[in-house]
C-alpha positions as CSV (number, residue, x, y, z in Angstrom):
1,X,0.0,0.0,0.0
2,X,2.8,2.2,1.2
3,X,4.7,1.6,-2.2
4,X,1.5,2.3,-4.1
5,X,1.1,5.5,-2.1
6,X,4.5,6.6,-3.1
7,X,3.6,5.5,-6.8
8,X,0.8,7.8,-7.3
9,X,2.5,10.8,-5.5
10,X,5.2,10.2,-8.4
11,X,2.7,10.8,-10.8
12,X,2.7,14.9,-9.5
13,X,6.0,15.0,-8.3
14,X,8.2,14.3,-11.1
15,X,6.7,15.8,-13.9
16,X,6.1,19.0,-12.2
17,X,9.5,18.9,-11.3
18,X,11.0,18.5,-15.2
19,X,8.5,21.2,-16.1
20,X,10.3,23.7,-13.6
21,X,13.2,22.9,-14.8
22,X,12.2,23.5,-18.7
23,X,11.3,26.7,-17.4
24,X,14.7,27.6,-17.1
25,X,15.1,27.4,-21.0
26,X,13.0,30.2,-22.0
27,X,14.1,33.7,-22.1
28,X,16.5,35.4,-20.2
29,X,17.9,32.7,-19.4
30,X,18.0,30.3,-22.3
31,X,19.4,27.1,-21.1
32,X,18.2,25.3,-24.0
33,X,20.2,22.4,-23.6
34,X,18.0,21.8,-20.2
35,X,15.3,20.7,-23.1
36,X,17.2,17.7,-24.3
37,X,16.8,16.1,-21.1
38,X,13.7,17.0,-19.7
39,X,11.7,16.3,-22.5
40,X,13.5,12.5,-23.2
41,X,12.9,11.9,-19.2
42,X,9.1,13.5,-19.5
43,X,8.2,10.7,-22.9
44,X,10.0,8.0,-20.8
45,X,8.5,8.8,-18.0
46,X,4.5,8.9,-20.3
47,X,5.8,5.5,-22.2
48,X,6.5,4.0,-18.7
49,X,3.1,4.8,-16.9
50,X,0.4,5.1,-20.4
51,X,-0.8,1.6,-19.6
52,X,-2.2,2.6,-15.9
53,X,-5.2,4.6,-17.8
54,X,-5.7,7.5,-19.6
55,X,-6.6,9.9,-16.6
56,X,-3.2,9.1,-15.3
57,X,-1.4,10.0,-18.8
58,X,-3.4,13.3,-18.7
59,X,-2.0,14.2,-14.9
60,X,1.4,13.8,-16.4
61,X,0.9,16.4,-18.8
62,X,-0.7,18.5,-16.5
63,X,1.8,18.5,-13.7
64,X,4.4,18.9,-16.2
65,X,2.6,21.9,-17.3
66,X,1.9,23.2,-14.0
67,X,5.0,23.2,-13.4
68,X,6.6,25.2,-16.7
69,X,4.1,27.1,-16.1
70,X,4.2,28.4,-12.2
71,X,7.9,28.9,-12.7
72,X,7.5,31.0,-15.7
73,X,4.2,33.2,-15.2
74,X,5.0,34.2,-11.6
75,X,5.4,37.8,-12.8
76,X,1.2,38.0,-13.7
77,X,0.6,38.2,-9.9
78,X,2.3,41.6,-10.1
79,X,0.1,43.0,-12.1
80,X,-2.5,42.6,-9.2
81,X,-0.9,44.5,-6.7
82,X,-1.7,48.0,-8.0
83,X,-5.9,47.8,-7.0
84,X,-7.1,46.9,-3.6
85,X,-9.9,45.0,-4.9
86,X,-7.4,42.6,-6.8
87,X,-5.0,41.8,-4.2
88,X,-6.8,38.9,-2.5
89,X,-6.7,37.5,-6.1
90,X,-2.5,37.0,-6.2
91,X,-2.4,33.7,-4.7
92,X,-5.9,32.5,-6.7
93,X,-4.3,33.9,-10.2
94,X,-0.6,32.4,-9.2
95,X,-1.6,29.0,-9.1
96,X,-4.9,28.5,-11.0
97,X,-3.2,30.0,-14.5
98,X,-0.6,27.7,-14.4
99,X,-3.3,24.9,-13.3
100,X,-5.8,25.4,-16.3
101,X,-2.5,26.4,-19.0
102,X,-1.0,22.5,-18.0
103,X,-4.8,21.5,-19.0
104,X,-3.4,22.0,-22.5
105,X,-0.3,19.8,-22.2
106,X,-2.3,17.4,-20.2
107,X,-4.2,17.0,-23.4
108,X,-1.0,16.1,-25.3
109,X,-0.6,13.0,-23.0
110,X,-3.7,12.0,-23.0
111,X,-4.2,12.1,-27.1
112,X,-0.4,10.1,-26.8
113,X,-2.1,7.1,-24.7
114,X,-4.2,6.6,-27.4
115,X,-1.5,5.1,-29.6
116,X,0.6,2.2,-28.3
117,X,3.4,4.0,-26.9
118,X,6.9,2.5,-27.0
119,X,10.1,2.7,-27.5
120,X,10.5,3.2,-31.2
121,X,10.9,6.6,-33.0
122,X,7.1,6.8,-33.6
123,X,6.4,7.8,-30.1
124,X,8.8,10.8,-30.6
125,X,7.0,11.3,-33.6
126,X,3.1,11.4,-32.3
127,X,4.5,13.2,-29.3
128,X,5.7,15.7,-31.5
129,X,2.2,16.2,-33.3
130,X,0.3,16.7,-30.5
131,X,2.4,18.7,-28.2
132,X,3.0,21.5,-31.6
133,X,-0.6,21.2,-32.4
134,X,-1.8,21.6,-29.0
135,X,0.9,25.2,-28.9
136,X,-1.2,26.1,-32.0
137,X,-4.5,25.7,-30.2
138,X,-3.1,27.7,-27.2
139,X,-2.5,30.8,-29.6
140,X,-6.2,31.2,-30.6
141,X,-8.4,29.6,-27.8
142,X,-10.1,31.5,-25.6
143,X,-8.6,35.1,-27.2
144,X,-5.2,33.2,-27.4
145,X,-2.2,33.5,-25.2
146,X,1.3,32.0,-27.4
147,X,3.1,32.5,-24.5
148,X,6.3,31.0,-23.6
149,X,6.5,28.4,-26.5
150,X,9.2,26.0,-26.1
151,X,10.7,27.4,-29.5
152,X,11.4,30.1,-27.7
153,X,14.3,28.7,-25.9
154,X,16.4,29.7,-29.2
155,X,15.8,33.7,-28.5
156,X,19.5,34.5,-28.4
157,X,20.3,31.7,-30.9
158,X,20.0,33.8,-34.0
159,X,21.7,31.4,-36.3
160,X,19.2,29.0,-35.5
161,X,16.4,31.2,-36.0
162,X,16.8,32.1,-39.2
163,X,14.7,29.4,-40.5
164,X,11.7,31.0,-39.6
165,X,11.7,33.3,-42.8
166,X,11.1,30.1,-44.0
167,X,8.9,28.0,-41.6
168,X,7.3,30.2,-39.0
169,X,7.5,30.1,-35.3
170,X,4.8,27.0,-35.1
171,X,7.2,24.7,-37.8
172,X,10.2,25.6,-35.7
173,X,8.4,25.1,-32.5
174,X,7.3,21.1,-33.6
175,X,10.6,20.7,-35.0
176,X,12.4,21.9,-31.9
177,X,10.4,19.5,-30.1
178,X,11.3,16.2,-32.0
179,X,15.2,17.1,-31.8
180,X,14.9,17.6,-28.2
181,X,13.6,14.6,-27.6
182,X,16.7,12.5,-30.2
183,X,18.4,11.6,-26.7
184,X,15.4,9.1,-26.2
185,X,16.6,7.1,-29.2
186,X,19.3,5.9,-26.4
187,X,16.6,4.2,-24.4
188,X,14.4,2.5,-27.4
189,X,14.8,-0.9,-28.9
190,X,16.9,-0.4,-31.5
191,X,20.1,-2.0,-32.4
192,X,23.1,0.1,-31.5
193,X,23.9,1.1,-35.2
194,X,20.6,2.5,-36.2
195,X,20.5,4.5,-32.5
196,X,23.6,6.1,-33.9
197,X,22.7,6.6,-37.1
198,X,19.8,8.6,-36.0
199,X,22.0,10.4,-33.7
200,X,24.2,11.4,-36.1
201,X,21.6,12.6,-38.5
202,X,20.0,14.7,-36.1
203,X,22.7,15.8,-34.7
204,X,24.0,17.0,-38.9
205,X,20.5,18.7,-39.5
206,X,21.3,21.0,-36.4
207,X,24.6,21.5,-37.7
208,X,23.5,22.4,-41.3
209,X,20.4,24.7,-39.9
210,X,23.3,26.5,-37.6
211,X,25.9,26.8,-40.2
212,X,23.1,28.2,-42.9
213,X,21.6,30.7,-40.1
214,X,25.4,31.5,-39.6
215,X,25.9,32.4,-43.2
216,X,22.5,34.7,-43.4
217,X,23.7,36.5,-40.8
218,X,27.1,36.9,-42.2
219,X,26.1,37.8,-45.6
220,X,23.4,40.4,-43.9
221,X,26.6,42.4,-42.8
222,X,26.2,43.9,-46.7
223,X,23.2,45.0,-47.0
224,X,21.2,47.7,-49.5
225,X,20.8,51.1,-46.6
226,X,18.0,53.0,-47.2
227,X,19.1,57.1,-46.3
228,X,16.2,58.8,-43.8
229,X,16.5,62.2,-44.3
230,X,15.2,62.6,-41.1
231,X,15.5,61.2,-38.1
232,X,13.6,58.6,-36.0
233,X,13.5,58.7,-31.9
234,X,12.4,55.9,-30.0
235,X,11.8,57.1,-26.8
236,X,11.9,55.0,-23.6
237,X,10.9,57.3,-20.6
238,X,10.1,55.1,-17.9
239,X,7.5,57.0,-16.1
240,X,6.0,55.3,-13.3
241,X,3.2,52.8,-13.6
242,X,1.7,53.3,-10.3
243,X,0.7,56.9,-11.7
244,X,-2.1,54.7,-13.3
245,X,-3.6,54.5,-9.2
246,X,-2.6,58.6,-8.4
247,X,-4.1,61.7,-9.5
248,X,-1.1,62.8,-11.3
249,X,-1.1,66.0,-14.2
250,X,-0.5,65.0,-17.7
251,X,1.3,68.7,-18.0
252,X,4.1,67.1,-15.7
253,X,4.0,63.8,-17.9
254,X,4.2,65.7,-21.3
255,X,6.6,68.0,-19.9
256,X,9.1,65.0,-19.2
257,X,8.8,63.6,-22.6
258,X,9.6,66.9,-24.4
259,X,12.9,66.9,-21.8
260,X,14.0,63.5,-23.0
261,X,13.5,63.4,-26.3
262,X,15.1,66.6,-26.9
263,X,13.2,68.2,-29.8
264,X,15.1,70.8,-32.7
265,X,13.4,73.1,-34.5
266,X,16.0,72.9,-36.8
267,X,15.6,69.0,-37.6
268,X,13.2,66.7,-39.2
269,X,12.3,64.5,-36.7
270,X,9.5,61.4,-36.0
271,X,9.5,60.8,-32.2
272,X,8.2,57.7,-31.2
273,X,6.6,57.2,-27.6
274,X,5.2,54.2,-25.9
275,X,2.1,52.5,-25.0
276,X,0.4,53.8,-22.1
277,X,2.0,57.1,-20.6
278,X,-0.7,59.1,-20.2
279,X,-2.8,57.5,-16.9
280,X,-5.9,59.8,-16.8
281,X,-6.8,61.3,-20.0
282,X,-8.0,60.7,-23.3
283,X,-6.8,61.4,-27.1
284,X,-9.5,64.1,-26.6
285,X,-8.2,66.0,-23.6
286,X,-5.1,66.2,-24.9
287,X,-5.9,69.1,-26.8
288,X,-5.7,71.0,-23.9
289,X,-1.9,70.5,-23.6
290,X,-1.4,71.8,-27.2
291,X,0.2,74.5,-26.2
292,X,3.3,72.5,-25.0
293,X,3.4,70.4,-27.8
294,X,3.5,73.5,-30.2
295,X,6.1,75.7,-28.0
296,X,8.5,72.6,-28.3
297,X,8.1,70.8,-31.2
298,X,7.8,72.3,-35.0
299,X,6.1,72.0,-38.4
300,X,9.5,69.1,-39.0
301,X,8.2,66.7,-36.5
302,X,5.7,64.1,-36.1
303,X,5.0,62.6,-32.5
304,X,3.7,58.8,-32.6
305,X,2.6,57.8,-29.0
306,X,-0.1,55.6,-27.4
307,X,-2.8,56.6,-25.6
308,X,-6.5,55.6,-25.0
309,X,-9.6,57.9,-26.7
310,X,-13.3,57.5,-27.2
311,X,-15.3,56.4,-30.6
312,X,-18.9,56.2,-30.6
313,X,-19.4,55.8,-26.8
314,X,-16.8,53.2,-26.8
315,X,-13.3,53.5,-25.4
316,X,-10.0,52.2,-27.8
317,X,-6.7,51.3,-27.2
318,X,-5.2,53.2,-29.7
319,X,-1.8,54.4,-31.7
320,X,-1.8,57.7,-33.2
321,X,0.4,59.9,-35.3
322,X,0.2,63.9,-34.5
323,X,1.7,66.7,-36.0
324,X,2.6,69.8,-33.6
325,X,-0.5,70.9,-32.8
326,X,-2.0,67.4,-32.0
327,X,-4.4,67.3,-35.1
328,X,-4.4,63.4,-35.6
329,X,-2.7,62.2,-39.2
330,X,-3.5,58.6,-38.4
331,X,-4.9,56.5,-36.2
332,X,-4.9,53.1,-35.3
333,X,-7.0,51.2,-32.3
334,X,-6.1,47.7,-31.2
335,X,-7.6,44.8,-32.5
336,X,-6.3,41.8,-30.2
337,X,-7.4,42.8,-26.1
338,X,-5.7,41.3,-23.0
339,X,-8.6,39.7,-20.7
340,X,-8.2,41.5,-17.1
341,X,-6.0,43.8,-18.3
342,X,-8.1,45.9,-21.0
343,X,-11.5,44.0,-20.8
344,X,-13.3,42.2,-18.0
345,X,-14.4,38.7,-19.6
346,X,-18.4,38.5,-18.4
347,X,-18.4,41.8,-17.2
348,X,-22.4,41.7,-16.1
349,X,-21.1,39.5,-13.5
350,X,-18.1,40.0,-12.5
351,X,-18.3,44.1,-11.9
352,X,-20.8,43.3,-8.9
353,X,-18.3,42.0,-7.0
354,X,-15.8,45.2,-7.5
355,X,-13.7,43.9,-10.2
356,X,-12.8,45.7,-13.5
357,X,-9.6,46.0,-15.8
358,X,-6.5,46.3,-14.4
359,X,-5.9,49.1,-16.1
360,X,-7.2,52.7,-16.4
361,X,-10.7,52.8,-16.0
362,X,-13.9,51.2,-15.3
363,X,-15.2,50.0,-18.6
364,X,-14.0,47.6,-20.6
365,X,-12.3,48.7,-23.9
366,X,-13.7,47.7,-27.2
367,X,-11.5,46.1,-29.8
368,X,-11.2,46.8,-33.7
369,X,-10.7,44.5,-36.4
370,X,-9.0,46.6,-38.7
371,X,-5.3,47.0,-39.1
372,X,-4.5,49.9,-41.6
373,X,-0.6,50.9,-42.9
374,X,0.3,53.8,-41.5
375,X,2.6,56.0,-44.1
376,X,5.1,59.0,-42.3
377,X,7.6,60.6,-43.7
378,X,7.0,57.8,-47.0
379,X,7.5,55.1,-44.5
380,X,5.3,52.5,-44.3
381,X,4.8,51.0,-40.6
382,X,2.3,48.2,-39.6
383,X,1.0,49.2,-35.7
384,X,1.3,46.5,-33.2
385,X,0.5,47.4,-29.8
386,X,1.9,45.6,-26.9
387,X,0.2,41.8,-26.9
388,X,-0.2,42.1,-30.5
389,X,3.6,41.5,-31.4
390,X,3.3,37.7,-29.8
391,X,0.6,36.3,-32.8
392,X,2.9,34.6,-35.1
393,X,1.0,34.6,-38.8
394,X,-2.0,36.8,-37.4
395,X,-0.5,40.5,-38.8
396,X,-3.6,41.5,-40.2
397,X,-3.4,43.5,-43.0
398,X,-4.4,44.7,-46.0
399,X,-1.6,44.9,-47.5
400,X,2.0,43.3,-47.9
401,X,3.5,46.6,-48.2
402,X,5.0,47.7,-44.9
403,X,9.0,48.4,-44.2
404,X,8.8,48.4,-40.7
405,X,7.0,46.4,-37.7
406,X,6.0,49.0,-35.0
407,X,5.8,48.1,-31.8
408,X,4.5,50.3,-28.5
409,X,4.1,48.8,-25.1
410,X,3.7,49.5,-21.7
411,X,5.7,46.6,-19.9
412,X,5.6,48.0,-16.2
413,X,2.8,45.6,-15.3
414,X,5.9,42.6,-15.2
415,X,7.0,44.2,-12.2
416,X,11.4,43.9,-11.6
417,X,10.7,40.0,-13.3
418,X,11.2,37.7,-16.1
419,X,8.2,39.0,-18.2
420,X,10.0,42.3,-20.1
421,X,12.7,39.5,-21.3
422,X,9.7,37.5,-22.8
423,X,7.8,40.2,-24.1
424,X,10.8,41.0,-26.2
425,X,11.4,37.7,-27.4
426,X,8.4,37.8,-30.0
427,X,9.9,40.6,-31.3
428,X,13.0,38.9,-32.8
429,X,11.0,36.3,-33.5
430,X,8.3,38.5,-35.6
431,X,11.2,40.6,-37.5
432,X,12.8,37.0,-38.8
433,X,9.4,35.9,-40.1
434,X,8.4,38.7,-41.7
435,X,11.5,40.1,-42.8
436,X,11.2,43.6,-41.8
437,X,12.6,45.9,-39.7
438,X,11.3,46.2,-36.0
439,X,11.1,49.4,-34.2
440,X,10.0,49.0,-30.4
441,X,9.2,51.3,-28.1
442,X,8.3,50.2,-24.6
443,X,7.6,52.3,-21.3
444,X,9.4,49.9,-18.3
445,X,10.1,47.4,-21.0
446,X,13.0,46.4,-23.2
447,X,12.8,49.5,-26.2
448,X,14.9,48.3,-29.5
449,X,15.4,48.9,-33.2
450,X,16.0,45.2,-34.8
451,X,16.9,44.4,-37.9
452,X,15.2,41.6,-40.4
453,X,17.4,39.0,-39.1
454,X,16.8,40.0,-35.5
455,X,19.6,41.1,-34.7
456,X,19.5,44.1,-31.8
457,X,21.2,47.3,-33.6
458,X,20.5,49.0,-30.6
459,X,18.6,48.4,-27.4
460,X,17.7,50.3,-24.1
461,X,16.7,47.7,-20.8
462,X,13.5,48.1,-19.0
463,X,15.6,49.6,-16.1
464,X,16.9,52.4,-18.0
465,X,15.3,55.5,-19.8
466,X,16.9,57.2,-23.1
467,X,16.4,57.6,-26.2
468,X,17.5,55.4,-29.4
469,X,18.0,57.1,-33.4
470,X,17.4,56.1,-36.4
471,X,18.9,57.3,-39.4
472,X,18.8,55.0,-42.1
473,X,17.5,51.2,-42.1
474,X,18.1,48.0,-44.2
475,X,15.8,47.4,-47.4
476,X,14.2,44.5,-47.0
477,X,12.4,41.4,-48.9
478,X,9.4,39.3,-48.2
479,X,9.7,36.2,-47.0
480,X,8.5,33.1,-47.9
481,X,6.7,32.9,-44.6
482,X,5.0,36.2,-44.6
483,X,3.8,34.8,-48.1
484,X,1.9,31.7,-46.6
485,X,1.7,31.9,-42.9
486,X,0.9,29.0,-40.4
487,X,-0.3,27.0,-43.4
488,X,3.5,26.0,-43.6
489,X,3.3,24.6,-40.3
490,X,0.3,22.3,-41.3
491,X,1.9,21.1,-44.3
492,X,4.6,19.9,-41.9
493,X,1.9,18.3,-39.6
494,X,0.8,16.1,-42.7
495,X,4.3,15.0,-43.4
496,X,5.2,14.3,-39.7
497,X,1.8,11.8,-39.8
498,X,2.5,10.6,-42.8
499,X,6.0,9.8,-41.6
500,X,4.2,7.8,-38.2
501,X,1.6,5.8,-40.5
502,X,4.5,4.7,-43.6
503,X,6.9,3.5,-40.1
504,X,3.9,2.2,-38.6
505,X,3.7,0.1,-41.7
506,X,6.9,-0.9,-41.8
507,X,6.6,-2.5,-37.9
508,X,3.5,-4.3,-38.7
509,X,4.9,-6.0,-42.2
């Protein structure tokens, strides 16, 4: 009894343990070599027990996922500690995220038990499927949340990365998965000259896949430079996010921004400012501060800053683009929402018990489904604000012709934590796919100009506030990716179960 007691406590125990550790791969840290042993000792570990019933494959998944997840997603509780009402929420949000996000890799094991696991390369193959597919389904369901996909683990990898011009962040993502779990082919039934011919080959695809990324990035050192003849400042002012919760003047706010960025009257000049700074007015009110605006900037500049304003009764996240005197040029309001954060899912019924967004207001805002090329200075830049950078393949647009990804955030809701370094991640990630130049402008978050092969020209840290320039950026080409999307990653799918039905065959013949 006592050894079956210790038996089903195994069950929890060691897969949320290999799930902490995996944590540990993702960004800033990046250990990615953790993943080629947690992930053989996590499909052992499912091979071993998938014969005790399929609720018990499921909690292996689960805990596995709890685990990853806990470890990883701490830094959500943070953005709770800013309203009263929320605060008795921290320990409730700190554990049951984690608990219903390892719901989705508990499906993975439980789809797995399905098939007769063992040790043969098929298992690494049908674990493969469902784990990717299952990442896929996270992106989309339930407003999606792609966070912290094990791909991800290759952030400061860029010679590795550079396939997903090619393949996309979901392609990468399955085929990450299957070489991380190569070391099982140690364990399985195979004589010992197959084991290491599958070794090796493995082993030469990573090789060939660094030593291409490796020459991309090499030959990307000559490049066509397109001459700006103007100038572009990123600004990263670092203003305080708990003036979201105090009654603080936007004069004092506008006033510091004009300090750092350090308008000329004398220069052409786009300034770009983050997501979020202004705490307690509108696009409208902020007319009434024109008068600062036109005493310090001039008829040469154009000021591109986020802030929230009011359409037809209903409030936007929103990106615009003013000249001097705040007459809007463009505007752009933000199509995908973060639940709690901008909108309060089932609102009815949850604002009678004192909750709302986290952050400024009462109401919920209201999203757009519209993303529109924004044209300054004969620059085209596609608007992505904050969340919106982490959809891989979802850039709506109307249009392919964009030069530059253009990013605004306000990051001070991660607290002094992991979640900045995260954030950013998608951005080299979304520059590679796409091909394009990445400008990224983040208030208590990582603000960066990247190239199209994600590489950082120049960066300023979410502790720091400054100001980066711009006067001239690559010319870029579209990429096969940004040509077809995530239906590259399904293509893959079919071949990865064709693969596991022609070996399938093969073992039953």
């Amino acid at each position: 009894m006592t050894s079956l007691l210790k038996n089903k406590k195994l069950i929890y125990i060691i897969p949320f343990i290999l799930g902490v550790i995996t944590s540990f791969s993702l960004p800033p840290y990046n250990f990615f070599f953790i993943n080629f042993l947690t992930f053989p000792l996590l499909l052992i570990y499912l091979i071993s027990n998938y014969k005790k019933g399929k609720w018990i494959s499921f909690k292996i998944g689960w805990m596995f996922g709890f685990g990853y997840f806990i470890s990883n997603l701490y830094w959500i509780t943070n953005s709770l500690t800013f309203e009263h009402n929320f605060k008795p929420l921290i320990p409730v949000a700190l554990i049951l995220i984690p608990l219903f996000l390892g719901i989705f890799y508990g499906v993975v094991t439980f789809a797995c038990s399905f098939f007769s696991l063992n040790k043969k390369f098929n298992s690494i193959l049908i674990f493969s499927i469902f784990f990717s597919l299952i990442e896929f389904v996270r992106s989309f369901i339930l407003g999606g949340f792609p966070w912290n996909l094990i791909v991800f683990t290759w952030t400061n990898f860029l010679p590795v990365l550079q396939i997903l011009s090619f393949v996309g962040t979901y392609t990468l993502n399955l085929l990450s998965i299957t070489f991380f779990l190569i070391p099982t082919i140690i364990l399985f039934n195979y004589k010992k000259i197959k084991k290491l011919f599958i070794l090796i080959f493995a082993t030469l695809l990573l090789i060939i896949n660094f030593i291409y990324g490796s020459l991309v990035l090499k030959k990307n050192e000559i490049v066509n430079e397109i001459e700006l003849n103007y100038i572009i400042k990123i600004v990263s002012p670092k203003v305080d996010i708990n003036r979201y919760f105090k009654d603080e003047s936007p004069e004092k706010i506008i006033l510091e921004l004009v300090k750092l960025s350090e308008p000329n009257s004398l220069e052409q000049a786009v300034f770009i400012f983050p997501e979020g700074i202004f705490s307690n007015i509108y696009l409208e009110d902020l007319k009434n501060y024109e008068y600062i605006f036109s005493e310090n900037y001039s008829s040469q500049h154009k000021i591109i800053l986020g802030i929230n304003s009011y359409k037809e009764k209903k409030i936007f996240n929103s990106l615009v683009v003013l000249d001097k005197d705040i007459n809007i040029l463009h505007k752009y309001y933000k199509n995908k929402l973060v639940p709690f954060g901008e909108f309060l899912p089932f609102e009815i019924f949850l604002s009678r018990f004192g909750l709302k967004k986290i952050t400024q207001g009462y109401r919920s805002f209201s999203s757009s489904n519209e993303r529109n090329i924004i044209n300054v200075n004969n620059i085209n830049l596609l608007p992505l604000i904050c969340y919106e950078i982490i959809y891989s393949g979802k850039l709506k647009k109307k249009n392919d012709e964009f030069d530059i990804l253009l990013n605004i955030s306000e990051d001070g809701w991660f607290g002094n934590s992991v979640g900045p370094y995260q954030h950013f991640s998608h951005s080299v990630f979304r520059s590679i796919e796409e091909g394009k130049n990445l400008i990224r402008s983040a208030n208590n978050g990582i603000s960066a100009f990247i190239n199209s092969k994600g590489q950082i020209i120049n960066k300023i840290e979410s502790t720091e506030r400054g100001v980066i320039e711009i006067k001239s950026f690559e010319e870029t080409k579209k990429t096969l990716f940004s040509s077809f999307g995530n239906k590259i990653f399904f293509y893959f799918l079919l071949f990865y179960i064709s693969l596991f039905f022609f070996l399938k065959y093969r073992e039953n013949k």
